[in-house]
LOMI-284996 format. One record per residue (C-alpha): z, x, y. Coordinates in pm, whole numbers, plus 50000, padded with zeros to 5 digits. Layout:
<sites>
@Z: Z&X: X&Y: Y;
...
</sites>
This chain:
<sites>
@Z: 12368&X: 47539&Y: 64200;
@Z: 12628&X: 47236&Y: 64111;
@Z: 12669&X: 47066&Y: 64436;
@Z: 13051&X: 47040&Y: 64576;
@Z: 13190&X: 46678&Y: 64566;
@Z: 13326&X: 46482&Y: 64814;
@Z: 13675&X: 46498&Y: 64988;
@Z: 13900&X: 46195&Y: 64915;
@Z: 13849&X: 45963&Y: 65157;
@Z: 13518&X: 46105&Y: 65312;
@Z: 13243&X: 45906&Y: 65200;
@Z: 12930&X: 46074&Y: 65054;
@Z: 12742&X: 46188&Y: 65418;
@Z: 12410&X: 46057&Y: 65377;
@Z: 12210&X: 45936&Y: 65644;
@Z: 11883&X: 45691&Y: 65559;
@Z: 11698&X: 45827&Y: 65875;
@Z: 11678&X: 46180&Y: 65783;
@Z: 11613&X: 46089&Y: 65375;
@Z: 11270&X: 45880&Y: 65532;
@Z: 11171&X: 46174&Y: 65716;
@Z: 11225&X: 46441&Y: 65485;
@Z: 11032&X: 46243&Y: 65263;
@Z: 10754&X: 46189&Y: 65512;
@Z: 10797&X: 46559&Y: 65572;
@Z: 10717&X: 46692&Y: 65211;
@Z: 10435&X: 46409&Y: 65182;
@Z: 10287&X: 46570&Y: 65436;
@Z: 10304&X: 46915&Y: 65385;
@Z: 10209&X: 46906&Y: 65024;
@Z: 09898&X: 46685&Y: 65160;
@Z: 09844&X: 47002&Y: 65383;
@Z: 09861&X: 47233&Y: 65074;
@Z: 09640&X: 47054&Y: 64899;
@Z: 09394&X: 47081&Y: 65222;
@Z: 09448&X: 47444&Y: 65241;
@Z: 09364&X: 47505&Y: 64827;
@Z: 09037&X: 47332&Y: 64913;
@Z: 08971&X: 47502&Y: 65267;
@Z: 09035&X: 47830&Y: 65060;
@Z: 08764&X: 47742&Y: 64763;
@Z: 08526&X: 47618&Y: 65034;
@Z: 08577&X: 47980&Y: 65227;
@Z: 08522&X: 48136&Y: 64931;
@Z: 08178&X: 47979&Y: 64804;
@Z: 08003&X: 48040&Y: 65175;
@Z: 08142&X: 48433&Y: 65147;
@Z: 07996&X: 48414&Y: 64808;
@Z: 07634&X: 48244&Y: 64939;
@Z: 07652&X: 48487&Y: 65215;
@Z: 07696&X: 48785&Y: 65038;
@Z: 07409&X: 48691&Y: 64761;
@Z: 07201&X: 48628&Y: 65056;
@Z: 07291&X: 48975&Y: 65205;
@Z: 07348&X: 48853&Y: 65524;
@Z: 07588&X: 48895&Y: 65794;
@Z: 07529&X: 48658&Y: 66022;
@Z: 07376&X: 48298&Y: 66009;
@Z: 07242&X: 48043&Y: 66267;
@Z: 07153&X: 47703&Y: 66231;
@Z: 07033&X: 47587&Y: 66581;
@Z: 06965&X: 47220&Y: 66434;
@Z: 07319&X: 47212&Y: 66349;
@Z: 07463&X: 47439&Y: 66645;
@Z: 07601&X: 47647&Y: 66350;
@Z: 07708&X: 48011&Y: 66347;
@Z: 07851&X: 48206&Y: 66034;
@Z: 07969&X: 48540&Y: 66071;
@Z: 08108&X: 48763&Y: 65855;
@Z: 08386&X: 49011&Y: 65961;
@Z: 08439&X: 49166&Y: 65616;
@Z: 08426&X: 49124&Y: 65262;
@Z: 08729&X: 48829&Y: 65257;
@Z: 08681&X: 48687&Y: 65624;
@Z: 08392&X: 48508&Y: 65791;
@Z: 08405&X: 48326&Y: 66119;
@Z: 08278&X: 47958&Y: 66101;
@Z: 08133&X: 47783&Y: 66452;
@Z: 07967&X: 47467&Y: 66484;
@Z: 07921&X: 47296&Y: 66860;
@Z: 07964&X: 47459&Y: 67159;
@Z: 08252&X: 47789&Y: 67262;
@Z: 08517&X: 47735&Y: 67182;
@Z: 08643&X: 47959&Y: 67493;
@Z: 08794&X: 47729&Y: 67763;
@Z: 08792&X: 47996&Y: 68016;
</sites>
């Protein structure tokens, strides 16, 4: 999409501010993208270890680790104490 020019005698309306955070902005959120691609594959090799191990659920009480699966694509991942404030 061409992008509409400028009345005469309006000067082009940019402001430096909002440039330096939008930048900041998509540094971040591709940084959190790239996070999330490796989060996934992460996911995705303990479902696989889990499922070759036919197990549901795991505990490591060295580690204060639980593993649980919910289904085929989700498993729940705790390590320390509840998370439950109430």
């Amino acid at each position: 999409m061409a992008r509409t020019g400028t009345l005469p005698g309006i000067e082009d309306a940019t402001d430096k501010d909002l440039t330096k955070f939008a930048e900041k902005y998509v540094e971040q959120r591709d940084e959190r993208m790239a996070i999330l691609k490796k989060e996934i594959e992460l996911k995705e090799q303990v479902i696989a270890i889990m499922c070759k191990l036919r197990l549901k659920t795991y505990r490591d009480d060295e580690m204060n680790l639980t593993i649980t699966m919910e289904s085929k694509t989700t498993v729940k991942v705790k390590i320390g104490g509840d998370d439950d404030d109430e």
